[in-house]
C-alpha positions, 0 to 999 in steps of 0.5 A: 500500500502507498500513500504515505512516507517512512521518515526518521522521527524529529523532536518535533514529532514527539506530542504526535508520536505519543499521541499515536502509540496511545491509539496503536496500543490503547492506553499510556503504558507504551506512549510512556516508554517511547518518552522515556525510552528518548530521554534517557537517550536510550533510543538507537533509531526512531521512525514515522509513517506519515500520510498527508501531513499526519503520523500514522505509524511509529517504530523504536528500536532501543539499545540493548546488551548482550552480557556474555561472560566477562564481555558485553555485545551491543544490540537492538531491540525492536520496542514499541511498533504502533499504527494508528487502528484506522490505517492498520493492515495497509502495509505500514508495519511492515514498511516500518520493520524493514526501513528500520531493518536496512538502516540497522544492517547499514550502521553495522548492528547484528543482532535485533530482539522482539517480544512479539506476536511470532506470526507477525515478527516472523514474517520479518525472519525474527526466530524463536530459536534463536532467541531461545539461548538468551535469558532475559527478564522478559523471558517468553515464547513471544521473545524472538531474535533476528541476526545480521551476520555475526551475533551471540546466540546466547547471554543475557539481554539487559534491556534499558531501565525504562522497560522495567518501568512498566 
């Protein structure tokens, strides 16, 4: 579906954003951790979906850490993905995920962690098993992994201090 244009988020987007994930979502919690996930500088790449002047879709990705051992290994975790209710199912989702996809792959990240609907997220080569060596907080069969490259399979996925907010 056309009609619409994936661009980097600015500052001026954010009352939009938060307005936007609120509808995706259906409440605060998420539009909250996009804030916060942004001001503690937490956020490694932010994009919008916008058709007519107007947000219709929103993607963040986070910084996120390996911890293996006595070594730690940078990584990304896709966190939230929200369109608005009324453009759902139009392929904005999906236009989002793989922008953001080419740009982490180009800026040299390996590895991508989701906790998601594995129907939808696997369309998008997220896997299960390759999630299931990390132990995490979030621990979960909806946690999924994406790898471009040369990533740990196994560790423990720190996440920024926003998520344990929730």
């Amino acid at each position: 579906m056309s009609g619409f244009i994936v661009r980097p988020a600015t500052e001026g987007d954010r009352d939009a954003i938060h307005a936007l994930v609120e509808r995706a979502f259906g409440q605060k919690l998420e539009a909250d951790l996009v804030d916060r996930l942004v001001a503690d500088g937490a956020a490694i790449l932010e994009l919008v979906a916008e058709r007519d002047g107007r947000i219709v879709g929103h993607v963040l990705f986070s910084r996120l850490i390996v911890e293996r051992d006595s070594s730690s290994f940078a990584a990304v975790a896709l966190a939230p993905l929200g369109v608005d209710p009324a453009a759902q199912r139009q392929g904005i989702g999906a236009a989002l995920v793989e922008e953001a996809h080419r740009r982490l792959e180009a800026a040299g990240e390996k590895l991508s962690v989701v906790l998601g609907d594995p129907a939808y997220y696997g369309r998008f080569d997220y896997r299960r098993s390759l999630a299931a060596g990390f132990s995490s907080d979030y621990q979960h069969e909806a946690l999924q992994a994406l790898a471009w490259g040369d990533a740990p399979t196994t560790g423990r996925l720190v996440y920024p201090l926003a998520f344990a907010e929730l």
